[in-house]
C-alpha positions, 0 to 999 in steps of 0.5 A, spaced: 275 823 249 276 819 242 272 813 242 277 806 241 274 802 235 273 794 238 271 793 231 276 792 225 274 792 218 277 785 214 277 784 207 272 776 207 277 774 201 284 775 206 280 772 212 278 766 208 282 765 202 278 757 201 272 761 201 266 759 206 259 755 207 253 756 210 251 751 216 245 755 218 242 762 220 238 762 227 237 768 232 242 771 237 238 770 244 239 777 249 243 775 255 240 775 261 242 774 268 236 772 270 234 764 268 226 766 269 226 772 264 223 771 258 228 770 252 228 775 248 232 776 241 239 781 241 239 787 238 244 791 235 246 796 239 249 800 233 242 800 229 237 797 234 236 791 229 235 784 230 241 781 231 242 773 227 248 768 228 250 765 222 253 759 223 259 758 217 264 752 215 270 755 214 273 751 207 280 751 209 283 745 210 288 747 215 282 750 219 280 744 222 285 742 227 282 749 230 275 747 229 273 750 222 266 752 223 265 760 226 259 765 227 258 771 223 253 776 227 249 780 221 244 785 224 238 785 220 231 787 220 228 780 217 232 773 218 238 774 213 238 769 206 242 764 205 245 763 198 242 756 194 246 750 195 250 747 190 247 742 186 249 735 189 253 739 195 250 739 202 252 746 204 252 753 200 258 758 199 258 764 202 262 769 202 260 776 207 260 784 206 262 788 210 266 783 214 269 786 221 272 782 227 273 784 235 279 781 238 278 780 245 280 776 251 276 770 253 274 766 260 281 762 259 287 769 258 286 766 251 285 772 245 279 771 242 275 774 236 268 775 233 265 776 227 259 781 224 257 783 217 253 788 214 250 782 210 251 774 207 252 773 198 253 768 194 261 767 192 262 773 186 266 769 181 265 761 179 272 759 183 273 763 190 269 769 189 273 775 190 279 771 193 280 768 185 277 775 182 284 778 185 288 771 183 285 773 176 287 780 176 294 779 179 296 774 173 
């Protein structure tokens, strides 16, 4: 029987076109049906690593009326590095490798969707990173 994929490799760049910022990087907690047992960190069920939340800002001006911030789960054994800020700016561009995302139905019948990413850099290029590399390319 083929196994179904529940995760879909996007280019960060088609996602995220304005680019992204780092808020924070902190672990992903093991769900537990049980109040009273210890909190453990998640692990990648794939990999065995650890799991880490990265909560992001998404730049696009548009995506604030949807709520602009968003979590990308990186799998990883050491908590993942954010890249420097900006001189005189209060966050840090991201952008995210091997970005996949998972539709699936929330609580509410609504679609939803989560991220994960194999890793976290700086933007590649001085205006939007890949989005503006493809940009220059294309022109």
């Amino acid at each position: 029987m083929p196994l179904i994929p529940t995760r879909f490799a996007v280019e960060f760049g088609e996602v995220f076109p304005f680019g992204a910022f780092v808020l924070g990087v902190e672990p992903s907690m093991a769900f537990s049906a049980d109040p009273s047992a210890v909190k453990q960190q998640e692990r990648d069920k794939e990999t065995g690593q650890l799991v880490w939340i990265v909560r992001a800002l998404d730049a696009n001006e548009e995506a604030a009326r949807f709520g602009a911030e968003f979590k990308v789960k990186i799998s990883a054994d050491h908590q993942p590095v954010p890249p420097e800020k900006i001189p005189g700016f209060p966050f840090a561009p991201v952008e995210f490798d091997g970005l996949t995302i998972t539709p699936y139905a929330n609580n509410k019948g609504r679609i939803a969707h989560s991220f994960r990413a194999k890793g976290m850099q700086a933007p590649g290029g001085a205006r939007g990173g890949r989005a503006a590399a493809r940009e220059q390319k294309a022109a």
